[in-house]
C-alpha positions as CSV (number, residue, x, y, z in Angstrom):
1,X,73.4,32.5,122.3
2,X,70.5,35.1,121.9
3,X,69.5,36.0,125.4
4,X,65.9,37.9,126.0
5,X,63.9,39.0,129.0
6,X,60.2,38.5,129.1
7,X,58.4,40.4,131.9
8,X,54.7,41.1,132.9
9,X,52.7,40.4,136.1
10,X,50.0,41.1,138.1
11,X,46.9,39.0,136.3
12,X,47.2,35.9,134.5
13,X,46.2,38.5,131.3
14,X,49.5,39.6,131.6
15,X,51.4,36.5,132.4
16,X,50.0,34.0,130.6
17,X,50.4,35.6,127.1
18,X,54.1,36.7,128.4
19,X,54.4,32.5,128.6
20,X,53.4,32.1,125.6
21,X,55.6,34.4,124.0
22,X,58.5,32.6,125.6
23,X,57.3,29.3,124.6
24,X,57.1,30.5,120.9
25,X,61.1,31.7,121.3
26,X,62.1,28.7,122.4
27,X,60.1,26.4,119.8
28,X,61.4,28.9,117.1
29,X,65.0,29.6,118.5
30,X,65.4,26.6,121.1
31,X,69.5,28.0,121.7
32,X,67.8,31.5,123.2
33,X,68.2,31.8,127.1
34,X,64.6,33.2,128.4
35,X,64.8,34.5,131.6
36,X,61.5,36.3,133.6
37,X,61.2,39.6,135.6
38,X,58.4,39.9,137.7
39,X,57.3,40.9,141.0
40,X,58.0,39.4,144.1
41,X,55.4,37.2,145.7
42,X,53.2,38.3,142.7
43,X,51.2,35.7,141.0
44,X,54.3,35.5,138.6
45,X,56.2,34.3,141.3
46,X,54.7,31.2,141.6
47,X,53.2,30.8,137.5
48,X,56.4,31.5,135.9
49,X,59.1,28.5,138.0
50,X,56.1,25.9,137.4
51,X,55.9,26.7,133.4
52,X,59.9,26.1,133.7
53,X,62.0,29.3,133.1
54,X,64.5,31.2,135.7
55,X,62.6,33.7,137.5
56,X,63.6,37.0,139.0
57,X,61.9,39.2,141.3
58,X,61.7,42.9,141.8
59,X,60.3,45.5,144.0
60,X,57.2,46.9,142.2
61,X,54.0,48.2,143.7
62,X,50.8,49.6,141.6
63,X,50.3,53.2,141.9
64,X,46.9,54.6,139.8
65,X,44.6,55.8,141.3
66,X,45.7,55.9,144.7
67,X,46.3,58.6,147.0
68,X,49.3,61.3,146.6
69,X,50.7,59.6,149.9
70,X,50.2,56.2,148.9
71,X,51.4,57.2,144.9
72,X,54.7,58.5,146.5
73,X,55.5,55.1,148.3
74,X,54.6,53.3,145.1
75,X,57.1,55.8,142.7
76,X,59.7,54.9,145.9
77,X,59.2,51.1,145.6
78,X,59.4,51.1,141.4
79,X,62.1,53.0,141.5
80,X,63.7,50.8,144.2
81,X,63.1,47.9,141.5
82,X,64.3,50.2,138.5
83,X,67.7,49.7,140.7
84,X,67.6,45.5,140.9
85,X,66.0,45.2,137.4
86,X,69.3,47.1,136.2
87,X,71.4,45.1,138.3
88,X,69.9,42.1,136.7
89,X,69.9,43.1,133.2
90,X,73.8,43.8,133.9
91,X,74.4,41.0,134.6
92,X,72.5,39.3,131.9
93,X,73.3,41.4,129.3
94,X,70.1,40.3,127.3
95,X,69.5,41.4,123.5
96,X,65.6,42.6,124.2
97,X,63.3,43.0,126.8
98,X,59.6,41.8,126.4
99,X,56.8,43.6,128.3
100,X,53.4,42.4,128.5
101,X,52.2,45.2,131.3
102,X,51.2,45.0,134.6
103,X,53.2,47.7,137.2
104,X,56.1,45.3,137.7
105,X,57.1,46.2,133.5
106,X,57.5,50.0,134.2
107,X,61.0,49.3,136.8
108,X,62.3,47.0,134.3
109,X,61.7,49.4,131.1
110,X,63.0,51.9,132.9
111,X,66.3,49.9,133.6
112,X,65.8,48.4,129.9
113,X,66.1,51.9,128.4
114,X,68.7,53.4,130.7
115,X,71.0,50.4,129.3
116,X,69.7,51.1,125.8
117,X,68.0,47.4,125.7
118,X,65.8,47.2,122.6
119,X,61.8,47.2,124.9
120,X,59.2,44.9,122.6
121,X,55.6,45.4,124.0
122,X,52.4,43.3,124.4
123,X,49.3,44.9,125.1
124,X,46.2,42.7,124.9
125,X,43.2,44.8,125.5
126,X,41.6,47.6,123.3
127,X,42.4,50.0,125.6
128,X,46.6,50.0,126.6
129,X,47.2,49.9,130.1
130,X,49.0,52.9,131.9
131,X,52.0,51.3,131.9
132,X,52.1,50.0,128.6
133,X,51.4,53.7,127.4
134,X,53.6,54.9,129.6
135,X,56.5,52.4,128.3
136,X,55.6,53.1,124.7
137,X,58.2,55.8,124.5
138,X,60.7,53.7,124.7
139,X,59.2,50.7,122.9
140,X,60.8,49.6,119.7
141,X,57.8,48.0,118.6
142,X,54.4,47.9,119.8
143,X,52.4,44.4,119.3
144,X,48.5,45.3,120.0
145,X,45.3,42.6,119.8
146,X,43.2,45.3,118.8
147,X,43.1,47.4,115.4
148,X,41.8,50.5,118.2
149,X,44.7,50.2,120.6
150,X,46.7,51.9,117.9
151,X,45.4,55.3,118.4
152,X,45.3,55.3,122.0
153,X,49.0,55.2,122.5
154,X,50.8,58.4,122.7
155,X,50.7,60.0,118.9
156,X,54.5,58.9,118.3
157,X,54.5,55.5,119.7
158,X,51.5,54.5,118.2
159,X,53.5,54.5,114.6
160,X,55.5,52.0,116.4
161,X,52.4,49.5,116.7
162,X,51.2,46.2,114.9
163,X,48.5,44.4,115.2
164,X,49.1,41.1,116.0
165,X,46.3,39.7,118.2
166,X,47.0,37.6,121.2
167,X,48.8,34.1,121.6
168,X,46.2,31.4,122.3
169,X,46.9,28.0,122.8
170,X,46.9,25.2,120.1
171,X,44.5,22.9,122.1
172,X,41.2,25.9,121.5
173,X,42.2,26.1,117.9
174,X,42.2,22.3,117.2
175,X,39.6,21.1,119.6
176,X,36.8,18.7,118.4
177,X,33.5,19.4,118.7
178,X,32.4,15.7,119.0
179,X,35.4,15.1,121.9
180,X,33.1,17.9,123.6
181,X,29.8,16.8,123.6
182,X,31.4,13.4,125.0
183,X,33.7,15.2,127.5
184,X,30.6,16.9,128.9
185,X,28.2,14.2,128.4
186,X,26.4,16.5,126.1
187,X,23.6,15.4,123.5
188,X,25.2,17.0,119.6
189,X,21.6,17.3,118.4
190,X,20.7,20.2,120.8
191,X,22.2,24.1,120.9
192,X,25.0,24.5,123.8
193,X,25.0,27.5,125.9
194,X,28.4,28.2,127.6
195,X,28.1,30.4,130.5
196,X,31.4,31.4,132.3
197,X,32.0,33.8,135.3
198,X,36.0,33.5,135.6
199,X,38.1,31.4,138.5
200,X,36.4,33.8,141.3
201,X,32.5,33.9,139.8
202,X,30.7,37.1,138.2
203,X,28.1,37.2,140.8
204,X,25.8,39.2,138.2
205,X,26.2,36.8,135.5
206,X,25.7,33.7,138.2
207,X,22.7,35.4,139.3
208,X,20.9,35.6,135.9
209,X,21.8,32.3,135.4
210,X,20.3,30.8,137.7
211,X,17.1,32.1,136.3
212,X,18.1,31.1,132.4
213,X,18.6,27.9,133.5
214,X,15.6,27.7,135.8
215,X,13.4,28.2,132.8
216,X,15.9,25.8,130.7
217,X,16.1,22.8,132.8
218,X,14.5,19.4,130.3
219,X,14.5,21.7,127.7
220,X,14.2,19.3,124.6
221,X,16.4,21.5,122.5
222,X,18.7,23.2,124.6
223,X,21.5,22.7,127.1
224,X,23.4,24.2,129.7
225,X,27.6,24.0,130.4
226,X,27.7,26.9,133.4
227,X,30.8,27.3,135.1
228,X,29.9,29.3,138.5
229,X,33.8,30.3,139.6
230,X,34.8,29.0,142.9
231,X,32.9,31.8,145.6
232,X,29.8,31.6,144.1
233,X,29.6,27.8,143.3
234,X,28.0,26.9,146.9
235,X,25.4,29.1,146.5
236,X,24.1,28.3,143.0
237,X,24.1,24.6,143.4
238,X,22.2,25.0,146.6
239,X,19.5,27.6,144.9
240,X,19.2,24.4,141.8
241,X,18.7,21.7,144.8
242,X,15.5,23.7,146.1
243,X,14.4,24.4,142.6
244,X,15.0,20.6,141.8
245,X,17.0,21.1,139.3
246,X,19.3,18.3,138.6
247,X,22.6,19.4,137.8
248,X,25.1,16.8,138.8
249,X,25.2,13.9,136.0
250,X,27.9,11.9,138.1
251,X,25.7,9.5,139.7
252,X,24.2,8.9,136.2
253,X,21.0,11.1,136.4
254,X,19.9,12.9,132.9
255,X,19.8,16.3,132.7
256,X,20.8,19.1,130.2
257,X,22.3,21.0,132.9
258,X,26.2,21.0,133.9
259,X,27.2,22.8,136.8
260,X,31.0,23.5,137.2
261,X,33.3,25.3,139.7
262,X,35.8,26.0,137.2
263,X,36.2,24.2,133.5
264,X,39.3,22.9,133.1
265,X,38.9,21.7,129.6
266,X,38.0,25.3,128.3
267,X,39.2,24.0,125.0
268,X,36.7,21.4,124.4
269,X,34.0,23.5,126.1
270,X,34.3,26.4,123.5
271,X,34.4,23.7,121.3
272,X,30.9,22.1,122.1
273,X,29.5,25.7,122.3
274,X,26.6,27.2,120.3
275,X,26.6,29.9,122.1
276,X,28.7,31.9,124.9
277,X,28.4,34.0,127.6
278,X,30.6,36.0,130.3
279,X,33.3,38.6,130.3
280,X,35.9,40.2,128.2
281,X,38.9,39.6,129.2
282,X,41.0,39.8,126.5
283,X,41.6,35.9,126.7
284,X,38.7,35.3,126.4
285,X,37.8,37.2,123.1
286,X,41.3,35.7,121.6
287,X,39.7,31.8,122.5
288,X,36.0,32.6,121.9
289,X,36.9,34.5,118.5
290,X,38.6,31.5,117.4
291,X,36.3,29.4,118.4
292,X,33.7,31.6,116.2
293,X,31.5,31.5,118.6
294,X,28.5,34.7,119.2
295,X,29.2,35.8,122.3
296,X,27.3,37.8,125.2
297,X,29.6,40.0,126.5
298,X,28.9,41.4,130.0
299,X,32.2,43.6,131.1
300,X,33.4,43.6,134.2
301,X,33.1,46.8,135.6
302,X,35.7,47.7,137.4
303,X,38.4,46.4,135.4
304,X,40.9,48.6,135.0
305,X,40.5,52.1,132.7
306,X,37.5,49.9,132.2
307,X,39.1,47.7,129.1
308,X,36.7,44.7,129.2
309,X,34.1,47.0,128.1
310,X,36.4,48.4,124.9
311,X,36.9,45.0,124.3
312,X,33.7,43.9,124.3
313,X,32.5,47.3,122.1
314,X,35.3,46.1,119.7
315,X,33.7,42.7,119.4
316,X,30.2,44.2,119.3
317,X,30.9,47.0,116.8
318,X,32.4,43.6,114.1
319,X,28.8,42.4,114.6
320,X,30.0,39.0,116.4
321,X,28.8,40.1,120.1
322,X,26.2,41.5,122.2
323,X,27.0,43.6,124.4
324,X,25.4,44.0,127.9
325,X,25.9,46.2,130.6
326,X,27.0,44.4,134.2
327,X,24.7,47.0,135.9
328,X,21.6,46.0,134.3
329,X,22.0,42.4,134.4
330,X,19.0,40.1,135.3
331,X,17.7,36.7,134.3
332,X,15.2,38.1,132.2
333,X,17.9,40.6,129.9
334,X,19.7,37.4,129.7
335,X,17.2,34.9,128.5
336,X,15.3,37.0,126.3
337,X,18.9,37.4,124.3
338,X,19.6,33.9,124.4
339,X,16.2,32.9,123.7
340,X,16.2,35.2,120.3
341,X,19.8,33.6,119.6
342,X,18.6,30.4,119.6
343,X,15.6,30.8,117.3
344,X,17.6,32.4,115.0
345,X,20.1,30.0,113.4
346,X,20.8,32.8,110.3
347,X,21.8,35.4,113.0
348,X,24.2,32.8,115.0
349,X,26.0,31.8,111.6
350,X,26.3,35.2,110.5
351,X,27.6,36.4,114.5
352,X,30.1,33.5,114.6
353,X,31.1,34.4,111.2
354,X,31.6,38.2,112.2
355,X,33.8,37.2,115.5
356,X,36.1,34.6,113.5
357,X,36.6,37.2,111.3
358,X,38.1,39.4,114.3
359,X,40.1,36.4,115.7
360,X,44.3,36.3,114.8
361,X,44.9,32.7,114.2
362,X,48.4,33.9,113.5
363,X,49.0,35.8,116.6
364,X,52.0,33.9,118.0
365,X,53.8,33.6,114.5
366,X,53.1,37.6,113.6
367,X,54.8,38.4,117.4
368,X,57.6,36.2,116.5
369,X,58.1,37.7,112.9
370,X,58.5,41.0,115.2
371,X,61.1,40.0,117.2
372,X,63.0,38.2,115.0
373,X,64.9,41.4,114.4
374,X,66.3,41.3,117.7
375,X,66.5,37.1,118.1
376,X,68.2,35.4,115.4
């Protein structure tokens, strides 16, 4: 029996595409024993046992940026995890270990190549995280979402990389467009806008759409799926009450307006989508890609090294994005780009066009071809 670790932590952009890694061994090799190394009480923690594999956890603590004090107790914590993720691997004696980033990956490569473990990595954004650059040396292989990651490894390890793209699920790629419009009680003869802040809320993004859809509410053509994130959702729906808007079709009213906390059904929004707006995660660009969908991008600015913006550039630069700074935001940058997307049904063919083109509906098969040479 093959027997692999998978770790990553942190963010759900580093977990969730570690999951779906492990899923993909165990549909193609169901005899290999996945086990997970993340941090404990991380997000991991708590993600990883639900999904359904064993879960280990480490001592690991994030260290850039911080202070020389603070930097010192970090290197004393990951190096305190190097020490149980060795223990572990020991133990466990697996045949690889899978990184998908995040701080807790650096104590286990560490322990990985000190045991002379064969190190696979993940990165999903256009610019590699520190750790994943920093893990690189070690790396067997490099898997990247991005053709630009490449170069921004270290020179050496970046000879190691192959673009792959990111695992997205089966449900975005085979959604139905008509199961959409009936999920969301949506009319198929007019355009859908998709406007989505993330679990939390984008308050900028909320903000300006308060104003698009002020100016969009009974809009013959046009309608409205906007998914505020949990913080901000109070707010906006109290805002619409005062304006009048009617935003809640529950009790039956009409309106081409849906107000959300979060979308659960992402797959059958995308789906049902003319149009979409919201961050760049690198998620995100994997389902909206797919989904061929032109998208206006507004990074999130303090992301770390500032990736959703190089992922959104990316996107921008393969003519299937706009790309709008979070610092400029308003309700009138907004709806004058929507408003000139919608009139223009030759530019929205051609962007969605240009952004499927940049999608990898082969991700998860071209990350297992790579490991097959350590997972037979």
């Amino acid at each position: 029996m093959t027997r692999v670790i998978v770790t990553g932590g942190g963010t759900g952009g580093h977990i969730y595409p570690a999951l779906a890694i492990a899923d993909g061994i165990k549909k193609r090799w169901p005899d290999t024993d996945v086990r997970y190394i993340g941090g404990r009480g991380g997000m991991e923690s708590r993600i990883v046992p639900q999904a359904g594999y064993p879960f280990w956890g480490i001592s690991a603590e994030g260290w850039q940026g911080r202070r020389i004090r603070s930097l010192a107790t970090a290197l004393k914590v990951d190096l305190s995890g190097s020490r149980e993720a060795e223990g572990i691997i020991r133990a466990f004696q697996p045949e690889a270990v899978i990184g998908t980033g995040g701080f807790v990956c650096l104590p286990v490569g560490l322990a990985a190549a000190k045991k002379r473990i064969p190190i696979y990595l993940h990165e999903q954004n256009a610019m590699p995280g520190l750790t994943n650059r920093l893990m690189s040396v070690w790396a067997k292989k490099i898997m990247v979402s991005f053709e630009e990651s490449v170069h921004r490894f270290p020179h050496l390890s970046g000879r190691k990389a192959v673009v792959t793209g990111l695992p997205v699920r089966d449900s975005i790629i085979q959604a139905d467009a008509e199961e959409g419009y009936a999920f969301f009680q949506l009319d198929p003869n007019k355009k859908t806008i998709l406007a989505v802040g993330g679990s939390l809320g984008a308050e900028r993004i909320n903000r300006a759409m308060l104003q698009v859809v002020g100016q969009l509410y009974r809009n013959h053509d046009v309608q409205v799926i906007f998914a505020t994130g949990q913080r901000d959702f109070q707010h906006v729906t109290e805002e619409l009450d005062a304006a009048g808007i009617q935003w809640d079709t529950s009790a039956g009213a009409q309106s081409n307006i849906r107000v959300l906390t979060y979308i659960d059904r992402m797959d059958l929004a995308y789906a049902a989508a003319d149009i979409f707006v919201g961050r760049s995660g690198a998620s995100t660009m994997a389902e909206v890609t797919l989904s061929r969908l032109p998208a206006i991008l507004v990074p999130y600015p303090h992301a770390t090294e500032n990736h959703q913006a190089h992922n959104a550039i990316s996107l921008a630069d393969k003519g299937g994005a706009i790309l709008l700074e979070d610092s400029g935001l308003n309700g009138n940058v907004l709806l004058t780009s929507l408003l000139e997307l919608l009139a223009d049904d030759h530019r929205r063919a051609a962007m969605a066009e240009c952004s499927y083109k940049a999608s990898y509906g082969r991700a998860l098969e071209d990350i297992l071809d790579v490991l097959s040479e350590a997972i037979s």
